[in-house]
C-alpha positions in Angstrom: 175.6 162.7 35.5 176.6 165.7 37.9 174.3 167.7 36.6 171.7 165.7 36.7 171.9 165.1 40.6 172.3 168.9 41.1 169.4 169.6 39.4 167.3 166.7 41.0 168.8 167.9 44.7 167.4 171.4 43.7 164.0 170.4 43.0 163.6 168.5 46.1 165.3 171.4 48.3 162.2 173.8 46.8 159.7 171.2 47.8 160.7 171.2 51.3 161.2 174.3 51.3 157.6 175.7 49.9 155.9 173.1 52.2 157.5 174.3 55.8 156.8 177.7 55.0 153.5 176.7 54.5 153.2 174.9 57.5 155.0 177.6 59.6 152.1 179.9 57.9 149.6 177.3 59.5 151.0 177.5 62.8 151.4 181.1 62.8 147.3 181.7 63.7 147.5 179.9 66.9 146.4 181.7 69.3 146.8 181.4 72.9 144.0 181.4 75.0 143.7 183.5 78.6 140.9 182.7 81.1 140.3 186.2 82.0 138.1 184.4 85.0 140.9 183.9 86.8 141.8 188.0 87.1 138.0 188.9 88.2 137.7 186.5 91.3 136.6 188.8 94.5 134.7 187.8 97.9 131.3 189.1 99.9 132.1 191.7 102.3 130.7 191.7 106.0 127.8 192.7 105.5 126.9 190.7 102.3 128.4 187.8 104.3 125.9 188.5 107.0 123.0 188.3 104.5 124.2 185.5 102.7 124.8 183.8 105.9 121.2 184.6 106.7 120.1 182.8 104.0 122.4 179.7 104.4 120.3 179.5 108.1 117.8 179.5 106.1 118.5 176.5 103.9 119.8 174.6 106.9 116.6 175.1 109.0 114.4 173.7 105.9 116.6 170.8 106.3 116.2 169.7 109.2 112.3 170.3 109.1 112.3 167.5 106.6 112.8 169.5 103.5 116.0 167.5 102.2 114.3 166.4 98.5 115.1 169.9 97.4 117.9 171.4 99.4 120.1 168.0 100.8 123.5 167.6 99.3 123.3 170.9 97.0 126.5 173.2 97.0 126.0 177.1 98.0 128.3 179.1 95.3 128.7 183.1 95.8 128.0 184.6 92.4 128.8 188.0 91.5 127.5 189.7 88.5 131.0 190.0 87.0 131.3 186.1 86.8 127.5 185.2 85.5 129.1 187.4 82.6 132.3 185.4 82.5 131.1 181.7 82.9 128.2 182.9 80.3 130.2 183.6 77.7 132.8 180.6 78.6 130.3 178.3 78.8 128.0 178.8 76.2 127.6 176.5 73.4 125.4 178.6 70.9 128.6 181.0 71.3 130.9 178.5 70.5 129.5 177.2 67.6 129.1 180.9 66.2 133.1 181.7 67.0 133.6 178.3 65.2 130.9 179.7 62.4 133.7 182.8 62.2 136.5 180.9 61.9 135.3 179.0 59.0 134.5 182.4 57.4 137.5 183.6 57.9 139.6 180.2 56.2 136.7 180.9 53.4 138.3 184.2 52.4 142.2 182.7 52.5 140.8 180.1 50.3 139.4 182.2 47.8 142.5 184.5 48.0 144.8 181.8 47.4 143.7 181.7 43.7 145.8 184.8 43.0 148.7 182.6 44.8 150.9 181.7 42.4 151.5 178.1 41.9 154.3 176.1 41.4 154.9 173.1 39.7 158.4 171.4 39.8 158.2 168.2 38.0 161.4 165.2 37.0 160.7 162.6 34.3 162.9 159.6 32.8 162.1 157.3 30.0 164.1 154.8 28.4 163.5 152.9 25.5 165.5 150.1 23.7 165.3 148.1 20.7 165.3 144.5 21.0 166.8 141.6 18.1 164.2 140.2 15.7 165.7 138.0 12.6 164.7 135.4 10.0 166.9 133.5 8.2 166.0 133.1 4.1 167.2 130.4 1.6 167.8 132.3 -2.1 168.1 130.6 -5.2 169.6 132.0 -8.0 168.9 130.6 -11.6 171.4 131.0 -14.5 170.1 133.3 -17.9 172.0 134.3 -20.7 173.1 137.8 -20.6 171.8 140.1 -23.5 174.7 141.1 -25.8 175.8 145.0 -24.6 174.4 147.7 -25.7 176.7 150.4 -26.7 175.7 154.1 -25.6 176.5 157.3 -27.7 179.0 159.5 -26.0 179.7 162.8 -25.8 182.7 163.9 -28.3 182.9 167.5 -26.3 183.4 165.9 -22.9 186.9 164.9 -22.0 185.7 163.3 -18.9 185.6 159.3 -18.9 182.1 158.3 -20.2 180.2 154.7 -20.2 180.4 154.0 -23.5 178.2 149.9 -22.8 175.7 148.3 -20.6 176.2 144.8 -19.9 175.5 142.1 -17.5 177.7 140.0 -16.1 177.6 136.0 -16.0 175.7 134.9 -13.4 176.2 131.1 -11.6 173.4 128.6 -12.3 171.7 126.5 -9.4 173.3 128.1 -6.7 171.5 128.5 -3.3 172.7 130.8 -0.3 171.5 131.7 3.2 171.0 135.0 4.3 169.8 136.6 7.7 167.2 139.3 7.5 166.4 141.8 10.8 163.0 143.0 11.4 164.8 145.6 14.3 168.2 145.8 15.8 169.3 147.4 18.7 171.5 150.7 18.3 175.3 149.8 19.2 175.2 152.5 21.9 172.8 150.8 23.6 169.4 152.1 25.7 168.0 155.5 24.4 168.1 157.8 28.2 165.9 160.8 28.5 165.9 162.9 31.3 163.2 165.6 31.9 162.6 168.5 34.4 160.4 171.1 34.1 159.5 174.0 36.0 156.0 175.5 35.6 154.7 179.1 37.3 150.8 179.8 36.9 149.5 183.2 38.3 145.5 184.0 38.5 146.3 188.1 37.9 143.7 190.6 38.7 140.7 191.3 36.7 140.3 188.0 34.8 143.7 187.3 33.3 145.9 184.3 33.8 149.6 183.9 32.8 151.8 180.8 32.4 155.4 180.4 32.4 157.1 177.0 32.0 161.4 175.9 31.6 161.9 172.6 30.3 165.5 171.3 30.8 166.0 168.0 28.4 169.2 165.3 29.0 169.7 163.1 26.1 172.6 161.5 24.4 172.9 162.4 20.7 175.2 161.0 18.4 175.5 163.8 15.6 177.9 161.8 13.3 178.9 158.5 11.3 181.5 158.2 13.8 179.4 157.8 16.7 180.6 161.3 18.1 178.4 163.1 20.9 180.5 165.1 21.9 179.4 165.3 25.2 176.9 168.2 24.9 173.3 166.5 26.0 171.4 169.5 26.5 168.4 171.2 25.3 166.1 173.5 26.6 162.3 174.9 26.1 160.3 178.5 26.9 156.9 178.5 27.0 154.5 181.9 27.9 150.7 181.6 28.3 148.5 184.5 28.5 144.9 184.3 28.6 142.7 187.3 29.3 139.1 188.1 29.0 138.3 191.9 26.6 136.9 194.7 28.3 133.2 194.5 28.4 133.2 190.8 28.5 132.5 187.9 31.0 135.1 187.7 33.9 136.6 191.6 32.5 137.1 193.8 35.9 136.1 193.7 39.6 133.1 191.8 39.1 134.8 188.9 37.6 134.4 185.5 39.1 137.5 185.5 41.5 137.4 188.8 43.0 133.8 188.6 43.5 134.2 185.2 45.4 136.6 187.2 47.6 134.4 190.1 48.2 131.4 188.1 49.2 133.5 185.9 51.5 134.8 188.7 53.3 130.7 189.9 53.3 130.2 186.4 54.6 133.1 186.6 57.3 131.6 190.4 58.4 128.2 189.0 58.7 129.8 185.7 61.1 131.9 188.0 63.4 128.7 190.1 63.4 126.5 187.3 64.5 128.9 186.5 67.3 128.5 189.7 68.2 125.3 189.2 68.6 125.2 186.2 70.2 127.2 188.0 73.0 124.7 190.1 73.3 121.8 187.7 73.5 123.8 185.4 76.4 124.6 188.7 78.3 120.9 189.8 77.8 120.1 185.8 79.2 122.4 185.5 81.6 121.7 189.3 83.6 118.2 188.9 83.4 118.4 185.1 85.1 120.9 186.5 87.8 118.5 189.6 88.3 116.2 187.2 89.2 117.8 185.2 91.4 118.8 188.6 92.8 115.3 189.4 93.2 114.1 186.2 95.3 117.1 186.0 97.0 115.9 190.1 98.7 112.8 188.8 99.2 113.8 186.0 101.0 115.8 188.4 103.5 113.1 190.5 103.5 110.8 188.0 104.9 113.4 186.2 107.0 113.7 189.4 108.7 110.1 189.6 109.3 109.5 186.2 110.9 112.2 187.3 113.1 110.8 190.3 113.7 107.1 188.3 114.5 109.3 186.0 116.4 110.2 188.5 119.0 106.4 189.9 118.8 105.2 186.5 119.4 107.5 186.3 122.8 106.6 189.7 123.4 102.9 189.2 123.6 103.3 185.9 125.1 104.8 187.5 128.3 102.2 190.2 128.4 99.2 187.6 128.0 100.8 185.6 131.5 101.1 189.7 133.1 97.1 190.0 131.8 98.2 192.9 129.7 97.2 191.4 126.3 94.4 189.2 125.6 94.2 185.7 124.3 92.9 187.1 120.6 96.0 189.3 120.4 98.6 186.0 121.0 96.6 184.1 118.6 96.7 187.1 115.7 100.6 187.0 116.5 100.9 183.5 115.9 98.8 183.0 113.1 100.9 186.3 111.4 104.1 184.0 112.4 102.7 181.2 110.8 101.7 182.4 107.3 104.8 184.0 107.2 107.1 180.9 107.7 105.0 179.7 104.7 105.7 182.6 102.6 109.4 182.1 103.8 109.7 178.7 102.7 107.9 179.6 99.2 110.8 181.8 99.1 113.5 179.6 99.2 112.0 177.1 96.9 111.9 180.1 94.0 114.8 181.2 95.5 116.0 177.8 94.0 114.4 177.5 91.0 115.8 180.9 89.9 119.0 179.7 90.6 118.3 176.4 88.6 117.2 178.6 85.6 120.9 180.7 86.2 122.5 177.5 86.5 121.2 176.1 82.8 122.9 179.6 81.8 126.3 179.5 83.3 126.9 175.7 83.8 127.9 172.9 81.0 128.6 169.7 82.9 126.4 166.9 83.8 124.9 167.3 87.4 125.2 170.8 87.3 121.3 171.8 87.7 121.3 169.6 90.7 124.4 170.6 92.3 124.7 174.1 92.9 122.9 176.5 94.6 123.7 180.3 93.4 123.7 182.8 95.9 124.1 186.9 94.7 126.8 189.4 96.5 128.4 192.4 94.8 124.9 193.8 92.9 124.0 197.1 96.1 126.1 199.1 93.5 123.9 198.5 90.7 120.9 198.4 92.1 121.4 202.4 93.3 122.1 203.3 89.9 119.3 205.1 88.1 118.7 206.4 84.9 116.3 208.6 82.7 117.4 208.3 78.9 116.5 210.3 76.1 114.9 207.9 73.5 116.4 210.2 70.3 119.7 209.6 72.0 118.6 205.9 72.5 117.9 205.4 68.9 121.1 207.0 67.7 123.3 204.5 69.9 121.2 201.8 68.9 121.2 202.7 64.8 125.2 202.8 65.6 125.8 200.1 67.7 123.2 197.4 67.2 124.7 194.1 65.2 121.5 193.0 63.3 121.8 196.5 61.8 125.2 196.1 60.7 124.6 192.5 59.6 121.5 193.8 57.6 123.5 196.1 55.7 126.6 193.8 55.6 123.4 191.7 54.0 122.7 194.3 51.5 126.4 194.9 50.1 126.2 190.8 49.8 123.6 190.7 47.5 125.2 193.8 45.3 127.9 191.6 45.1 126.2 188.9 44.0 124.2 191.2 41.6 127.1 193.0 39.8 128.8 189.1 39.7 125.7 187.6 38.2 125.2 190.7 35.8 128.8 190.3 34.7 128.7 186.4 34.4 125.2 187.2 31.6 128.0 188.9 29.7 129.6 187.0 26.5 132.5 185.0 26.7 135.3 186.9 24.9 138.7 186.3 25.8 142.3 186.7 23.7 145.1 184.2 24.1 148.6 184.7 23.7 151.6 182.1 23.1 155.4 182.2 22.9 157.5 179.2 22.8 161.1 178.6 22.2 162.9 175.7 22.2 166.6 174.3 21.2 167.2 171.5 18.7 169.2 169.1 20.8 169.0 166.9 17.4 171.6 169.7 15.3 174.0 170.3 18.2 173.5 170.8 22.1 174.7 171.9 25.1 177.3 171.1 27.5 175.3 171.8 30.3 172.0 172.7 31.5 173.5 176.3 32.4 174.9 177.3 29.5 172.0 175.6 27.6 169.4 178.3 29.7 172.3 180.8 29.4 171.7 180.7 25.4 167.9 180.9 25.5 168.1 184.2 24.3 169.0 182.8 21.0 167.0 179.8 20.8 166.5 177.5 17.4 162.9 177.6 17.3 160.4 180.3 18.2 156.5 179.9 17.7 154.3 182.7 18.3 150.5 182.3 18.3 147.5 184.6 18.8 143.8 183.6 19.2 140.5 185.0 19.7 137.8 183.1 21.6 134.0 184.3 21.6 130.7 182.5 23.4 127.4 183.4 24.4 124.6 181.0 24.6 121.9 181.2 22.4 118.7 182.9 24.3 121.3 182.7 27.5 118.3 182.1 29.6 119.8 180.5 32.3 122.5 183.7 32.9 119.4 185.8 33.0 117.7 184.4 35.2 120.0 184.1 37.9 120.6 187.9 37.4 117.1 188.6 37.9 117.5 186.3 40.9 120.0 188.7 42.5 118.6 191.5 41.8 114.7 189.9 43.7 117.8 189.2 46.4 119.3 192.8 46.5 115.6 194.0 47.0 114.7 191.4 50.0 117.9 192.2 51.6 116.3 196.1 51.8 113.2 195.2 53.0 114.5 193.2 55.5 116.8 195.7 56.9 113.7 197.8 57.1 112.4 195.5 58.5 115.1 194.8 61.4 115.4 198.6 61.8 111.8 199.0 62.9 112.2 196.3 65.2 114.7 197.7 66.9 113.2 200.9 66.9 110.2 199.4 68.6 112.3 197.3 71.1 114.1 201.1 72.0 110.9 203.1 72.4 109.9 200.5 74.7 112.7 199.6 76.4 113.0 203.9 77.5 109.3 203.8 78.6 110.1 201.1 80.6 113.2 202.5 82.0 111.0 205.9 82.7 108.4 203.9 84.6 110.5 201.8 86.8 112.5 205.1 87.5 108.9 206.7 89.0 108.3 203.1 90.5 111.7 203.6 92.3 111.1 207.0 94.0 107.6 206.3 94.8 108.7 203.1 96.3 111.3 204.4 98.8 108.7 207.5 99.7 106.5 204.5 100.9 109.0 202.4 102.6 110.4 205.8 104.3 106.8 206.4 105.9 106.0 202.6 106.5 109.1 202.7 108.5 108.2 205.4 110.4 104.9 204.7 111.2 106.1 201.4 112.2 109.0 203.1 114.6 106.2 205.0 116.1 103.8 202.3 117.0 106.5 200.3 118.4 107.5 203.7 120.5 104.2 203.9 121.6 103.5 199.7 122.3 105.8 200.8 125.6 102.5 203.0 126.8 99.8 200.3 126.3 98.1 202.5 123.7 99.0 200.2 120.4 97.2 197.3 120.2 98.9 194.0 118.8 96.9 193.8 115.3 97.3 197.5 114.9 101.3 196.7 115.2 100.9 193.8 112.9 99.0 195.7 110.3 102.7 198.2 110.2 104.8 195.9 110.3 103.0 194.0 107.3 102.9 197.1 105.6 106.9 197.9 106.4 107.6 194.3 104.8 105.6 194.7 102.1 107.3 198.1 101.1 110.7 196.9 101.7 110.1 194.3 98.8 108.3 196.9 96.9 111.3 198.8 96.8 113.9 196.6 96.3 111.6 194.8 93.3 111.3 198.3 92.0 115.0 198.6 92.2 115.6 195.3 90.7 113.1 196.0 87.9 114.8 199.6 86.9 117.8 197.2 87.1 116.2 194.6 84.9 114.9 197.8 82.4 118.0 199.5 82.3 119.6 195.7 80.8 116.8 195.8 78.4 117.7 199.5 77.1 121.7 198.4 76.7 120.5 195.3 75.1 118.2 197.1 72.6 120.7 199.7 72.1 123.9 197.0 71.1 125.8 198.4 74.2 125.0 195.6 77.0 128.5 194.0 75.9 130.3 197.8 76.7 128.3 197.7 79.5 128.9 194.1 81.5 132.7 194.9 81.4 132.2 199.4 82.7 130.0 198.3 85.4 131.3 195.4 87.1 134.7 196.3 86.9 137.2 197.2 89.4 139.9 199.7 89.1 142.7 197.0 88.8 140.4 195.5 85.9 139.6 198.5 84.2 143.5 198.7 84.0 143.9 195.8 82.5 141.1 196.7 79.9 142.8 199.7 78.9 145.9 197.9 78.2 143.2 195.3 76.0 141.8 198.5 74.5 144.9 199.9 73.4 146.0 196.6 71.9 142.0 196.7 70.1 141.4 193.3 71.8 138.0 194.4 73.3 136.8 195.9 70.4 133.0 194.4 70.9 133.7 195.3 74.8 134.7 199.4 74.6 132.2 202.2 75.2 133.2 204.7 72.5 131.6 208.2 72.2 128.4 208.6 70.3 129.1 209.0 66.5 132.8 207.8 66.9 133.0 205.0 64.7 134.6 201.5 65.7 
């Protein structure tokens, strides 16, 4: 009996145990999340403050004129480019169904890896069995008969030993009748027959095709080997068993393209391809989400620009006003003034209202709760640096970085090594089914004499009473196999596709390059031409006003420079904001607008804390690394 709790505590003990180390692995892949939002918060220096402040008159006068179905109870937010990136990426839910996408990919390949797992199976059994009493009781009869006389038998003269020499029967009672009890089953005078089984079972998927099986079997049965009822105590018995089954060379499921490891392979294709496409999707946000800030960028200049110039027609207005009461200017110059005044309060207020809509379009971007598009109002600071950036790229240079960097590519090709996969799998699978089998048992005869316990019953399996050893050959191929072949014409149609449309994607993004460096090229001559013409506006306009003090300047004459002064102060920022705007579209059709979001919005105490993620490869999507380096 102390055995057999021993054994039974040991089997339990192994259960817990195999199932908290599984759980601990579970638990082990948490990871912790970090809002890295919280380590990029800045503010507006003065002279952003100024402008932004400039702006926020702005709003506030359009309120009070009776403008409050678009601008009352909205929220002003600062937005730096930093944080469009950060709230894009945090908010998106395209993003965070792709991550999720990864995730499953990445479970996918533990599951198909845990075939080669071996697997464990611990298992206890009792059974008992009795024999109940079933009887009948019988009347017999006996009737009397006259014995035959006795027949005398010849004996052997040679044979000293007593011989039967007659054959007789002896006198039987007449017309006597008995009772007798006959039993159909009786139970054993030891009582209940007591089994107790454990077993212990180890199944291992090994490479290439093969599978092996090992099983102990412990048995605990009383035996009663003698008349006398004797078991000596020794219950014991116990049972090998070895399995192996494993496919020939040149057969179905032989090698690397057998069912198993190819499931592996093209999960981890399939988990390549996910991170990939979040990859991607990074890219395509950032791309999104620069592009919509740009813009707001973009009417949130021109906006200044023009606020500055109805203050600047404001003064005019007062200006002329005075020197129509001296009799210096005449009645058509005031109204010229005014009406200049006029249509620029309606450009002004045009302005703001796409000033808003751009930052409605940012908002959709960025933003994920309820309200948000009617709550908000995103302002720009922290973008002068970028805008003075300028850059001429070489399009061969262009292409490399994009042929190295760009995701689709990699996913294309990651594409292509799928459906070789699949290929070589399907090719293998057309194969015919030939596979050997191997078996060795041995087993002890509790039934002749056991053990004393289940120790020294495994101690002797060495020298067991039984061993059977079997060998078999297994061979099948469908006739015509039809449906084999086809699917490996199938992947072979899906190994060509997967070329084509790599080609395909290539020359797409070899198109969006060229064009993306043509554009960057232009904006770059729209720049310098652009500040030439805002330098001269300026200083014509400095000289007129220089000269207004003489009388020689008419009012129109001033109006028509400073028109022209506006209007190439917007030129130049736009052409600023569009080399901007082309220089986003080269990164994103080169891969490298990721690398990009965190090198040039970064300050130095952030770029510290990137190297420290760089070293650790946490940014790995996120590092500039040189041309030709690979990741």
């Amino acid at each position: 009996m102390k055995y057999r709790v021993v054994i039974f505590v040991i089997l339990l003990v192994c259960c817990f145990v195999l199932t908290g180390h599984a759980q601990d692995r579970d638990d082990s892949v948490a990871v912790k999340t970090v809002r890295l939002g919280d380590y990029f918060a800045d503010t507006p220096d003065k002279t952003e403050t100024e402008r932004l402040a400039t702006v926020l008159g702005e709003f506030d006068a359009l309120r009070d004129e009776g403008s409050k179905l678009r601008f009352s109870n909205r929220k002003t937010r600062y937005i730096a480019p930093r944080m469009v990136y950060l709230e894009a990426l945090k908010k998106n839910l395209a993003l965070q169904v792709d991550e999720q996408d990864a995730e499953v990919a990445k479970a996918a390949i533990m599951e198909a890896e845990a075939v080669f797992d071996p697997v464990l199976t611990l298992s206890f059994a009792y059974s008992e069995s009795d024999t109940n009493t079933r009887s009948k009781e019988i009347v017999l009869q006996t009737k009397k008969f006259q014995p035959p006389p006795e027949t005398a038998i010849p004996i052997d003269p040679g044979n000293p030993e007593a011989q039967i020499v007659a054959i007789g029967w002896q006198n039987q009672v007449a017309g006597i009748k008995s009772v007798r009890t006959v039993y159909a089953s009786e139970p054993s005078e030891h009582g209940p027959t007591k089994v107790f089984n454990y077993s212990l079972d180890i199944s291992q998927q090994l490479p290439w095709g093969s599978e092996l099986g090992l099983g102990l079997s412990l048995q605990d049965k009383d035996v009663y080997y003698d008349s006398s009822n004797h078991s000596y105590d020794r219950p014991w018995s116990a049972s090998f068993m070895a399995n192996l089954v494993a496919p020939l060379p040149m057969a179905k499921n032989f090698g690397p393209d057998s069912s198993n490891e190819s499931a592996i392979r093209m999960r981890e294709k399939s988990s390549e391809i996910s991170a990939l496409n979040v990859q991607a999707a990074i890219n395509q946000i950032l791309y999104e989400a620069e592009m919509a800030y740009w813009n707001v960028v973009r009417r949130f200049e021109n906006l200044n620009v023009l606020i500055k110039r109805r203050q600047l027609l404001e003064r005019q207005v007062a200006s002329v006003n005075k020197r129509f009461e001296n009799r210096e200017a005449t009645n058509y110059d005031r109204l010229q003034v005014e009406a200049s005044l006029a249509r620029t309060k309606v450009l002004e207020v045009d302005a703001a209202n796409a000033l808003l809509d751009a930052s409605n379009v940012l908002a959709a971007l960025i933003e994920s709760e309820d309200g948000a598009l009617e709550g908000n109002i995103y302002l720009p600071y922290a973008y002068l640096g970028l805008l003075a950036e300028t850059e001429t790229p070489d399009t061969a240079t262009a292409l490399a970085r994009a042929v190295e960097q760009r995701p689709e590519l990699k996913m294309g090709q990651a594409g292509i090594e799928y459906s070789e996969i699949n290929r070589a799998f399907a090719k293998n699978q057309a194969l015919a089914d030939l596979k050997v089998s191997a078996r060795y048992s041995s087993s002890q005869d509790a039934s002749v004499y056991g053990y004393s316990s289940p120790w020294s019953s495994m101690g002797f399996m060495a020298n067991p009473d039984k061993e059977d050893y079997s060998f078999s050959l297994d061979y099948e191929y469908p006739i015509l196999n039809r449906a084999l072949d086809a699917r490996f014409e199938q992947a072979k149609i899906g190994v060509r596709q997967a070329g084509l449309s790599q080609r395909i994607t290539k020359n797409s993004v070899i198109r969006e390059v060229e064009d993306a460096t043509a554009l960057v090229r232009t904006s770059r001559s729209r720049v310098v031409a652009a500040v030439e013409s805002e330098k001269f506006a300026s200083l014509a306009y400095d000289k007129l006003v220089a000269r207004q003090e003489y009388g020689d300047v008419s009012e129109f004459e001033l109006l028509l420079a400073l028109q022209r002064l506006s209007e190439a102060q917007i030129s130049t920022i736009l052409a600023h904001i569009d080399h901007r705007t082309a220089l986003t579209g080269l990164l994103a059709a080169t891969g490298e607008i990721a690398v990009a979001s965190a090198d040039n919005t970064s300050t130095p105490l952030d770029n510290h804390r990137l190297a420290v993620m760089r070293h650790n490869s946490l940014l790995t999507n996120f590092i500039r690394k040189p041309h030709g380096q690979e990741r």
